[in-house]
NUSE-755505 format. One record per residue: residue in one letter; x, y, z of N, C-alpha, C, O in turn. Coordinates in steps of 0.1 Angstrom, whole numbers. Example, Ala and Ser with C-alpha at 12.3 -4.5 7.8 and 13.67 -1.06 7.14 Angstrom:
BEGIN
r,nxx,nyy,nzz,caxx,cayy,cazz,cxx,cyy,czz,oxx,oyy,ozz
a,132,-57,78,123,-45,78,132,-33,78,142,-33,85
s,128,-22,71,137,-11,71,129,0,79,134,11,80
# end
This chain:
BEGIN
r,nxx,nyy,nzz,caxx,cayy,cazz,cxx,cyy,czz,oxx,oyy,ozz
x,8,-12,0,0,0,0,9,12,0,19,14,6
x,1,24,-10,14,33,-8,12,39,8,3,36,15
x,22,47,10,27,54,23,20,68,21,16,72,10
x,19,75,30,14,88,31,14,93,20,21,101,14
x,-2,86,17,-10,90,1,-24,102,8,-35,101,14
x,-16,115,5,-27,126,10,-28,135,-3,-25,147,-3
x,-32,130,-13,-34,139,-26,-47,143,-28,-58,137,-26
x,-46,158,-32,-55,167,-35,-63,162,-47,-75,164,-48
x,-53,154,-56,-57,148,-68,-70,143,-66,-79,149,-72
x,-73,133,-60,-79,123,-58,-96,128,-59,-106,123,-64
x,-94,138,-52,-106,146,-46,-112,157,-54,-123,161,-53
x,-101,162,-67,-111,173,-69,-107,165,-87,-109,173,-96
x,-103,150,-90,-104,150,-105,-119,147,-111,-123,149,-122
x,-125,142,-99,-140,141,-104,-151,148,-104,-162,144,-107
x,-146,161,-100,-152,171,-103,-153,179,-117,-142,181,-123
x,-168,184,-124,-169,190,-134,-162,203,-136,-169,213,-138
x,-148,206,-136,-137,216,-135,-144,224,-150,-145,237,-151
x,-146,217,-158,-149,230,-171,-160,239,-172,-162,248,-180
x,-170,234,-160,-182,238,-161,-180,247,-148,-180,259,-148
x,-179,237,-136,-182,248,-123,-172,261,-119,-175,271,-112
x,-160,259,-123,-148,267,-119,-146,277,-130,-137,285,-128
x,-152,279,-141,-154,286,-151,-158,297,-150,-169,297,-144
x,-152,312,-153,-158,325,-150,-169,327,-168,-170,322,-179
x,-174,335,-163,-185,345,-175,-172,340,-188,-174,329,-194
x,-164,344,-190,-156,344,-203,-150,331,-210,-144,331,-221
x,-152,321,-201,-146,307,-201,-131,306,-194,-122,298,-195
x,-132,315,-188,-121,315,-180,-122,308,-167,-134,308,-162
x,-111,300,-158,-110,295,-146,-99,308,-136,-89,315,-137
x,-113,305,-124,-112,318,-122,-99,317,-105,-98,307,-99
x,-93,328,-102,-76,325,-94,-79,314,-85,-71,305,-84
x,-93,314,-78,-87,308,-65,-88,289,-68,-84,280,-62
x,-95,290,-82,-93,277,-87,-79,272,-92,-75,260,-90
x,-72,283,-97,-59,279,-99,-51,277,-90,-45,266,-87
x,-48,289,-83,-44,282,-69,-46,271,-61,-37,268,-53
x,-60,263,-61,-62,253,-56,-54,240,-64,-48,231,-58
x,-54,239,-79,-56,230,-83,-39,230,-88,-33,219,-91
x,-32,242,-87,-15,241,-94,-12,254,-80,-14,266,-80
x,-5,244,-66,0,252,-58,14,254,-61,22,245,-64
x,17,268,-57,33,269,-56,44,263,-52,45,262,-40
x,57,258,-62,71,251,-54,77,265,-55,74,273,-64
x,86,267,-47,91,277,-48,108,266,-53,113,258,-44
x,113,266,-62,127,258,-64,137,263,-57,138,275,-58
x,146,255,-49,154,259,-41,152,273,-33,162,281,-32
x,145,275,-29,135,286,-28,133,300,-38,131,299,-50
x,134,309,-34,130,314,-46,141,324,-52,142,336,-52
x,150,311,-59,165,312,-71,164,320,-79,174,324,-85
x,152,324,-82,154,339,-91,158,350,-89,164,358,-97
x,154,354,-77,159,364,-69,170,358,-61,178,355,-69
x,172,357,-56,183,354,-46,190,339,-44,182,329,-44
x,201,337,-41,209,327,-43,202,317,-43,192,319,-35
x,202,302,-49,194,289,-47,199,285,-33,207,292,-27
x,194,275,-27,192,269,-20,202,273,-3,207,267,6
x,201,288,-7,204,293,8,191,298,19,179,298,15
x,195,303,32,185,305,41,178,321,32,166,323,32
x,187,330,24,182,343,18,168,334,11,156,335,15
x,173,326,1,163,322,-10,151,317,-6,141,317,-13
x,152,312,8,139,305,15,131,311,22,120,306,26
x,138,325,27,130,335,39,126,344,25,124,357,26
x,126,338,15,121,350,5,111,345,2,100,351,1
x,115,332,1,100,321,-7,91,325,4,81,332,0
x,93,322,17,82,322,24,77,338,29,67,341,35
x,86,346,23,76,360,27,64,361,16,55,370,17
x,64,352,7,52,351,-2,41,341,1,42,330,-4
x,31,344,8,19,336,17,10,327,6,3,317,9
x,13,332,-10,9,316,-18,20,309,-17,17,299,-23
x,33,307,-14,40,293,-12,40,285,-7,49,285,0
x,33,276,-5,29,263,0,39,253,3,40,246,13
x,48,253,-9,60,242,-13,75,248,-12,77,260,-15
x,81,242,-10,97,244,-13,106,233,-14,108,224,-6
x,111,234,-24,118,221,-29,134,226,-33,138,236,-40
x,143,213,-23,157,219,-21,163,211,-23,157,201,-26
x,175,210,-22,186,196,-25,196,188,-13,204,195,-5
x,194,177,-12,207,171,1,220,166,-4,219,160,-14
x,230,167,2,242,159,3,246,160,16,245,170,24
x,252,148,19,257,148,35,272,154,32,278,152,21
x,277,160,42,291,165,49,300,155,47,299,146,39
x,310,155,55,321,146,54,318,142,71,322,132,75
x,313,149,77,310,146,89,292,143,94,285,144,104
x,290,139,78,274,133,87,260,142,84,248,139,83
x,266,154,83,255,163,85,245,162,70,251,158,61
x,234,166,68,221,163,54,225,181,54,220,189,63
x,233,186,45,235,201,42,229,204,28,229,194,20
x,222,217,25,212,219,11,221,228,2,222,240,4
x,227,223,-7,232,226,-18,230,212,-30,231,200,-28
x,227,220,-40,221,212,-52,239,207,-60,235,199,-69
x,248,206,-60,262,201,-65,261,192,-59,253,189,-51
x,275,185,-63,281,176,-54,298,181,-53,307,176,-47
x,296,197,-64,310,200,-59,305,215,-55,293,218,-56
x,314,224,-50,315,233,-45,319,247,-55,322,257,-49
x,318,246,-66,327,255,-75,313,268,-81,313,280,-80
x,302,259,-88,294,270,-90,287,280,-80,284,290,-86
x,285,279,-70,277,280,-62,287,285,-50,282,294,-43
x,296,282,-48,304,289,-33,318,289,-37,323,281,-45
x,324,300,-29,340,302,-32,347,289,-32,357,288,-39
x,343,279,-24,345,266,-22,356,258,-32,359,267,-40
x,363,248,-36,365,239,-43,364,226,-39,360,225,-28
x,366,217,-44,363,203,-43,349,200,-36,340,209,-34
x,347,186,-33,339,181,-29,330,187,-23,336,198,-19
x,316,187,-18,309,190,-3,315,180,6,321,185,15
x,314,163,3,318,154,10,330,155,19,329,152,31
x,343,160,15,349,166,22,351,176,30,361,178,35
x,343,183,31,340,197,42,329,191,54,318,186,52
x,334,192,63,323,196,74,311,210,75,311,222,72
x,300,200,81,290,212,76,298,226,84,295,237,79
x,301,227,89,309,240,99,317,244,93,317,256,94
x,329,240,84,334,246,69,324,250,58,325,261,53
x,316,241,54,305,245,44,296,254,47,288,258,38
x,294,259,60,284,271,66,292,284,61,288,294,54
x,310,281,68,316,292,68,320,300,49,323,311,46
x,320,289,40,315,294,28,308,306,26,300,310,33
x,314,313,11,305,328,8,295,319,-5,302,317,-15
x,284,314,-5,270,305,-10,267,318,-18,261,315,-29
x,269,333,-16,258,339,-18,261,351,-34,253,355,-42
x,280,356,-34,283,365,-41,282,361,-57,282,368,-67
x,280,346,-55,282,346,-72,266,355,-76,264,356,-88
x,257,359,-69,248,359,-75,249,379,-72,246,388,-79
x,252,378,-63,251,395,-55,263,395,-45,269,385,-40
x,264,406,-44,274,408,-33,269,413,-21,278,416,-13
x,256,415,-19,247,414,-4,241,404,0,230,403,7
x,249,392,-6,244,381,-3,257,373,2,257,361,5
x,269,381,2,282,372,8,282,367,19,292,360,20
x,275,367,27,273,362,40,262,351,38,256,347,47
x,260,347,27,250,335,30,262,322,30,273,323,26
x,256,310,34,265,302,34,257,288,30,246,290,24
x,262,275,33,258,263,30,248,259,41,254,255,51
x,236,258,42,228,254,52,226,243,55,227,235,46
x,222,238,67,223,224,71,207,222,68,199,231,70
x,201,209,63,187,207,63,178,207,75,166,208,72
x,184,206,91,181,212,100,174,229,98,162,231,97
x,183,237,98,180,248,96,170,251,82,163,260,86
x,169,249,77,157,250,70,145,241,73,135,244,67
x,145,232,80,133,224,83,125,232,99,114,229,104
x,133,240,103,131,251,115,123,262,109,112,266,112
x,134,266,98,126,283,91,111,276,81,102,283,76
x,112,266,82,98,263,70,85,258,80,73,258,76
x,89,253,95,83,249,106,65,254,106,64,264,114
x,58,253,104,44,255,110,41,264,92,31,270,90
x,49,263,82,48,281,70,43,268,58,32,268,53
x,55,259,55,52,255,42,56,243,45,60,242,56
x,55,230,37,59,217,31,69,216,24,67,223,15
x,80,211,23,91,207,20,98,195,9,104,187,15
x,98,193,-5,104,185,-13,115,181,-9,121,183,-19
x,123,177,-2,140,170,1,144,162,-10,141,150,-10
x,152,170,-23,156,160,-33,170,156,-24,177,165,-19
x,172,141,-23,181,134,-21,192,132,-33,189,128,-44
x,204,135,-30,213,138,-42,223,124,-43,227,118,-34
x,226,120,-58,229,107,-58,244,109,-60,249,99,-66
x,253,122,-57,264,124,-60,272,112,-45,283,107,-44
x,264,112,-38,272,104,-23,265,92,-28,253,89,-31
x,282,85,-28,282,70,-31,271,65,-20,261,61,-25
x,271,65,-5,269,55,4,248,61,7,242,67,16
x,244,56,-3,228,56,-4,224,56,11,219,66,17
x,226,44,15,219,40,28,220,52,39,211,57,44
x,236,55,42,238,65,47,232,78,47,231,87,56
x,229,79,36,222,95,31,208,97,36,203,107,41
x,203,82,31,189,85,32,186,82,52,178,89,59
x,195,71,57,192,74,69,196,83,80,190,83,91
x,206,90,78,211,106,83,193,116,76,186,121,84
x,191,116,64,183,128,61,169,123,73,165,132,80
x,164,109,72,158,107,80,156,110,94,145,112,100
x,168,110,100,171,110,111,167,126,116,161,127,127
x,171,137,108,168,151,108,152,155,112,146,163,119
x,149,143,99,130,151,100,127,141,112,115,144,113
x,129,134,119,127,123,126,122,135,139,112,140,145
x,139,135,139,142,149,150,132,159,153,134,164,164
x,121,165,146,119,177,144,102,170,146,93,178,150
x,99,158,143,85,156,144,79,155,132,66,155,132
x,86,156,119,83,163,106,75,150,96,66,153,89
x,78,142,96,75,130,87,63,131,84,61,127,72
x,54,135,89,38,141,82,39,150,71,35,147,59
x,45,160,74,47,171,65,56,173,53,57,184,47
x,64,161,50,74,166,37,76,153,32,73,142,36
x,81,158,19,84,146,12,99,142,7,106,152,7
x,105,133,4,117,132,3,121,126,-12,121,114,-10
x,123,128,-21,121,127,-38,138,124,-41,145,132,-35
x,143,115,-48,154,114,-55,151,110,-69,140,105,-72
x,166,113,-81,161,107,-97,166,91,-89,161,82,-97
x,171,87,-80,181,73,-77,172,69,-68,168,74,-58
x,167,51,-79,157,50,-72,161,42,-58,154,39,-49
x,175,39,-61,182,29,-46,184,40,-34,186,38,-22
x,183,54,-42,178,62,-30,165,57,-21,164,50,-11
x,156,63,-28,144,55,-28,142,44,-17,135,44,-6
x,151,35,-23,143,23,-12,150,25,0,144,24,11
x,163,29,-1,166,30,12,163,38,20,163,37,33
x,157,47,11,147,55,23,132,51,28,127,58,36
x,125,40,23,118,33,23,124,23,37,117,24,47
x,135,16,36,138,7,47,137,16,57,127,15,64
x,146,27,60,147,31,73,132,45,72,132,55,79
x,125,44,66,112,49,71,98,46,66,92,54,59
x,95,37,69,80,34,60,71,42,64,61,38,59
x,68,52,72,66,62,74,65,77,64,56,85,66
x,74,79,57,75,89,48,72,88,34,72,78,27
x,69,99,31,62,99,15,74,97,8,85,101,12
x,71,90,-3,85,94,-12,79,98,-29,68,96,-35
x,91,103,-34,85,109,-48,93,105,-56,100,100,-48
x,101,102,-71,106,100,-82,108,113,-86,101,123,-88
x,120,112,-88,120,123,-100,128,120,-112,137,112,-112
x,123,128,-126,123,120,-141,121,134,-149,112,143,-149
x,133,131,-159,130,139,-173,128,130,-180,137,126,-186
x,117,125,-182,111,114,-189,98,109,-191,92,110,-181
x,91,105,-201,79,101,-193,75,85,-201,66,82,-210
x,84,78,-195,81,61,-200,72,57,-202,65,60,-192
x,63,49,-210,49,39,-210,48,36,-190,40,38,-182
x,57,32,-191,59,23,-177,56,35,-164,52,30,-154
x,58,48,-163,58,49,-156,49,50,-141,55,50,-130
x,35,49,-142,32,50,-134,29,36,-125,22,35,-115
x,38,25,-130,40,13,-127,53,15,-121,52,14,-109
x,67,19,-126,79,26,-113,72,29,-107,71,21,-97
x,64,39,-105,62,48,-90,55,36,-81,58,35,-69
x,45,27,-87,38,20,-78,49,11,-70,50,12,-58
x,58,2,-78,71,-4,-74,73,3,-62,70,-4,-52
x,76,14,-62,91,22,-57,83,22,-45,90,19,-34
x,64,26,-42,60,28,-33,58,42,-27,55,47,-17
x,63,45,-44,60,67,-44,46,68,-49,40,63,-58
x,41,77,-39,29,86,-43,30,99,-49,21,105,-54
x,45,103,-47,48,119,-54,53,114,-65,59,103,-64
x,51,122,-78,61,124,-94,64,135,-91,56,143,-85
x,79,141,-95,86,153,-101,90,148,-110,97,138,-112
x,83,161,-124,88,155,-135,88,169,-142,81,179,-139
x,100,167,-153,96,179,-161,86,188,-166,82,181,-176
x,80,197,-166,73,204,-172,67,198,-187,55,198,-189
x,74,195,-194,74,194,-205,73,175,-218,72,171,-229
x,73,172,-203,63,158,-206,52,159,-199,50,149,-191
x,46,166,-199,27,164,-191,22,167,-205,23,175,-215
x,13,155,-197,0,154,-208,-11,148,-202,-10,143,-192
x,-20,149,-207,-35,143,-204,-35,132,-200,-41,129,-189
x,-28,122,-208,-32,106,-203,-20,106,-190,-23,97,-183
x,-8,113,-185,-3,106,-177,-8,115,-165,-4,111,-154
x,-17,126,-164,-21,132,-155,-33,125,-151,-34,122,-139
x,-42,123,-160,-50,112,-157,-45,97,-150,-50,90,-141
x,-36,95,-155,-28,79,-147,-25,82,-136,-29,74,-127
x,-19,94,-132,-16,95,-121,-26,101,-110,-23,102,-98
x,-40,106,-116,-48,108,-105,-54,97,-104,-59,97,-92
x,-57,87,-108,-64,72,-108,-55,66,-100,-61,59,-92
x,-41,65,-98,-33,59,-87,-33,68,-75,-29,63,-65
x,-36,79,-75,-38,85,-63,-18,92,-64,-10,87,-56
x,-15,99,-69,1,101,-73,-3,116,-76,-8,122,-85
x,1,120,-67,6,138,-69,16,143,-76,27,140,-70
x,17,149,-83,25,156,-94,32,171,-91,28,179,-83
x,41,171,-98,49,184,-97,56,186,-111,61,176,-117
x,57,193,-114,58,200,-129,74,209,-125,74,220,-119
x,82,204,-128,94,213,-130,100,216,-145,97,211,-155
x,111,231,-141,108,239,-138,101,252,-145,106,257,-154
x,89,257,-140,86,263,-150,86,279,-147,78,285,-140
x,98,286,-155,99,300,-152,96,311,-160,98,323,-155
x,92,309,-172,86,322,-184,71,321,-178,66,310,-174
x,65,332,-177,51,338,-183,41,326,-191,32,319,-187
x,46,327,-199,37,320,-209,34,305,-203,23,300,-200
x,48,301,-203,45,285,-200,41,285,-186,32,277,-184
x,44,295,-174,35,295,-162,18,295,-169,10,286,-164
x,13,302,-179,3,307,-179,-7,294,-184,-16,287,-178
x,-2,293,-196,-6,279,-199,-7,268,-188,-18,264,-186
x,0,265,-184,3,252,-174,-5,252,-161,-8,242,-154
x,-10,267,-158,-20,271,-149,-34,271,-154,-42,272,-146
x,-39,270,-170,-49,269,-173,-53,258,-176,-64,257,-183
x,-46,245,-170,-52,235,-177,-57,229,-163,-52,230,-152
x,-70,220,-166,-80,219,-157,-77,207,-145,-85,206,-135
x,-63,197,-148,-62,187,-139,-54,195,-130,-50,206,-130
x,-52,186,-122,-42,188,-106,-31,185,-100,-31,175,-93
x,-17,195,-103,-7,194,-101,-2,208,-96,-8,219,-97
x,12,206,-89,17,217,-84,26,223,-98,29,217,-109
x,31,239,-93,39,239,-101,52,247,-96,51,256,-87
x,64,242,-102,75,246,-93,84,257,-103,87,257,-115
x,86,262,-97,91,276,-104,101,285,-93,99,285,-81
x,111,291,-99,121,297,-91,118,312,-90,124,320,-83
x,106,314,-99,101,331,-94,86,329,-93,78,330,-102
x,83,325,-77,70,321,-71,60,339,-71,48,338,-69
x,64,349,-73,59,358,-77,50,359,-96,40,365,-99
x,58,353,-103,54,355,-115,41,343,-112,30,343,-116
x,48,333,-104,33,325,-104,20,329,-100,9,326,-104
x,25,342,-86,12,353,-82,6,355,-95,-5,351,-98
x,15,363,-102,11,373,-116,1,364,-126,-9,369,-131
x,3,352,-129,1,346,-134,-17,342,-129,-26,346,-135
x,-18,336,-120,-26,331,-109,-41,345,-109,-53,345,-112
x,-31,354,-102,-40,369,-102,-44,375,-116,-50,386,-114
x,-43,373,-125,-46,379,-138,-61,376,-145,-69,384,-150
x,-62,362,-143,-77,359,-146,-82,359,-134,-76,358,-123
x,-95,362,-136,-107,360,-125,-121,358,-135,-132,356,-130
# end
């Protein structure tokens, strides 16, 4: 049976969406869209301010439609689940080599923030602790598990161990592309949701996710379509659409009538988007 299957899906695909949610113009009107395609804010909100630091996340959440935030793990050299999307240190922080070799207390003391601005030199490498604190009681949480650290088991039961800590395993989900991620985080938590993530969209897939024992898809924007949105609300499998950052493709992808989130690195344009029809 899957694991913490709480999809919105399930509940609003049998509803007449073309008829009742429809304004005078044939339009679906904001608060339908917002219901039916909630905000990811990616790494928080990386359009503005550095990815996956604490700046980018106290940004996402000063915007009250973010619901989601979706971030990246690699463990330390000493253990710690820290949120940087690499597995090396070069784009993203003054840093070189590995994360693996730095302690999260070297990877804090990192400048995370100037490649992007230079009022952001003080940001550093965050531990997944501290972001599961600042998102506390505000939003829901994606944890992409990163498959650059050889030792799976370790990753997934350290990341575990974090949300364990905190009381959290209701509220977040933990998503890797590696599905031996996946299970291992399955062994050490049958308790937590888990999600797939895929630039792809195989005949097979909504048969992986059943395997794997995921109720979440993260998948590109740009394989959705009708029959696999449909597949996946008949499995009861919540979706997420990455990443989608122009206007247009927000706009479209908000006008269509099934139920998925959508993750975007400027959770404002999704306002714009959202607030325009009524």
């Amino acid at each position: 049976m899957l694991h913490g299957i709480k999809s919105y899906a399930k509940g609003l695909r049998n509803l007449p969406f073309r008829f009742h949610f429809y304004g005078r113009r044939g339009m679906m009107d904001k608060q339908t869209k917002a219901a039916l395609h909630p905000c990811v804010a990616h790494r928080g909100s990386s359009g503005k301010a550095p990815e996956n630091t604490l700046a980018a996340f106290k940004l996402a959440l000063s915007h009250p439609h973010v619901k989601w935030m979706e971030l990246d793990v690699h463990l330390s050299k000493d253990g710690v689940p820290v949120v940087i999307h690499d597995g090396t240190l070069e784009r993203t922080t003054n840093g070189r080599g590995r994360v693996a070799d730095y302690s999260a207390e070297q990877l804090a003391s990192l400048d995370a923030g100037s490649w992007m601005d230079a009022s952001f030199s003080s940001e550093g490498v965050p531990t997944l602790e501290q972001v599961l604190d600042l998102a506390a009681g505000r939003c829901k949480l994606n944890i992409e598990l990163k498959s650059d650290d050889a030792d799976f088991e370790r990753l997934a039961s350290r990341a575990v161990e974090v949300i364990r800590s905190r009381k959290m395993e209701a509220e977040h989900t933990i998503t890797s592309f590696e599905p031996a991620i996946l299970r291992a985080v399955r062994k050490a938590a049958p308790e937590l949701r888990m999600g797939l993530i895929i630039d792809d969209n195989p005949d097979d897939l909504v048969e992986r996710l059943i395997s794997l024992d995921c109720s979440y898809l993260s998948i590109g924007f740009y394989h959705l379509n009708e029959k696999l949105l449909e597949q996946t609300a008949k499995a009861s499998i919540e979706v997420m659409a990455w990443t989608v950052n122009s206007v247009s493709d927000l706009g479209r992808l908000a006008a269509r009538p099934e139920a998925f989130q959508l993750c975007t690195n400027y959770p404002d344009r999704w306002l714009a988007v959202v607030e325009g029809e009524d």
